[in-house]
RODO-2510 file (C-alpha; in nm, 4 decimals, decimal comma):
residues 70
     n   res          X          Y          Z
     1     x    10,4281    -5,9488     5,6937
     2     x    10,1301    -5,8743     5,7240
     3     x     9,8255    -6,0246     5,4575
     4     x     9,4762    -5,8750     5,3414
     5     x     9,3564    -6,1819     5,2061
     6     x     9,6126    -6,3581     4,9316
     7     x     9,7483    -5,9673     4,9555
     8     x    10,0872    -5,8970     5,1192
     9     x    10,0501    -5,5575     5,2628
    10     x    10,3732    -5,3440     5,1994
    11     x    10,2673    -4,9902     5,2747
    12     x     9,9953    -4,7404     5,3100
    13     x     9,9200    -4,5095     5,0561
    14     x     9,6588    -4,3054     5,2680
    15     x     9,3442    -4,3054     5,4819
    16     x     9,0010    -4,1342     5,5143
    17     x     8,6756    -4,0256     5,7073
    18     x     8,5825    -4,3936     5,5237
    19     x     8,8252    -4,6368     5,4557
    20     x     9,2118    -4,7017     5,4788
    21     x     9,4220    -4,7263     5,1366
    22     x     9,6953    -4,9922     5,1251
    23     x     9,9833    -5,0574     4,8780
    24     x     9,9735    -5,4550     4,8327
    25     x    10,1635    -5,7300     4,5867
    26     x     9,9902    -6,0435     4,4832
    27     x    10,2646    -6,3285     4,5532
    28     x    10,2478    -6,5332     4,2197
    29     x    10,1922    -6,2858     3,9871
    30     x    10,4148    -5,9894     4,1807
    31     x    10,1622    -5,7342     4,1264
    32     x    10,1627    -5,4311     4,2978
    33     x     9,7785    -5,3046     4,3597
    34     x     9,5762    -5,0720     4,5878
    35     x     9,3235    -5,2324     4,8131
    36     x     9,1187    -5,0363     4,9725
    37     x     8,9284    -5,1488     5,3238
    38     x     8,6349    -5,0246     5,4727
    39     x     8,7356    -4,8732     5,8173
    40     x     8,4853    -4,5646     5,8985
    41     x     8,5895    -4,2958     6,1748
    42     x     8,3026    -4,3890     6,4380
    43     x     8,1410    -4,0007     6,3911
    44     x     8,0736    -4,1211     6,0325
    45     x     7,9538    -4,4722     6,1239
    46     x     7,7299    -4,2944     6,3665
    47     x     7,5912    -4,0989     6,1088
    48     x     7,4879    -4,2766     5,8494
    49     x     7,5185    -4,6483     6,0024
    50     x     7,6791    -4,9273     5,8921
    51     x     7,4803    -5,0639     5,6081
    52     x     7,4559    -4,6963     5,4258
    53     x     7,8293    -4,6740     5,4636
    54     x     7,8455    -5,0638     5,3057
    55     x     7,6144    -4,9567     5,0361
    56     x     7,8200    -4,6239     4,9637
    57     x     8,1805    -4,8074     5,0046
    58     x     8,0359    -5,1301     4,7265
    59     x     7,8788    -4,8328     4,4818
    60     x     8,2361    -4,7031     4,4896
    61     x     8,3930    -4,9914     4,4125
    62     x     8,1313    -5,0739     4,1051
    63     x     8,2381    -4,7814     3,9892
    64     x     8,5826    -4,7748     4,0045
    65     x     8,6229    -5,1507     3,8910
    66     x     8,4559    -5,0094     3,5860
    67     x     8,7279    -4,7761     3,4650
    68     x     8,9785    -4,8257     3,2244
    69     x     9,2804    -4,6533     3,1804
    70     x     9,5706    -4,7541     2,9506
***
């Protein structure tokens, strides 16, 4: 099986001009989560080079960790 960090992959949910969207379950707590990983087509990484597409990709995730939804 294959492991994004203590992250047991078990599917993908979808992918992008940007990054690739995994379905993944945390081993001791059996949660299932998304984890998304940056993984830009090389026409985009061309275009706006690797640190603007870090910068855009960590503003993202600022963002989104900041939501709450019951």
């Amino acid at each position: 099986m294959k492991k994004i960090g203590k992250y047991e992959v078990t599917g993908l949910l979808g992918k992008g001009g940007m990054a690739v969207v995994y379905k993944v379950r945390a081993p001791v707590i059996g949660r299932v989560a998304a984890a998304k990983v940056l993984a830009p087509h090389p026409f985009l990484k061309n275009l706006l080079g690797k640190k603007r597409l870090y910068d855009l990709f960590v503003r993202e995730a600022k963002v989104m960790g900041g939501l709450y939804h019951r």
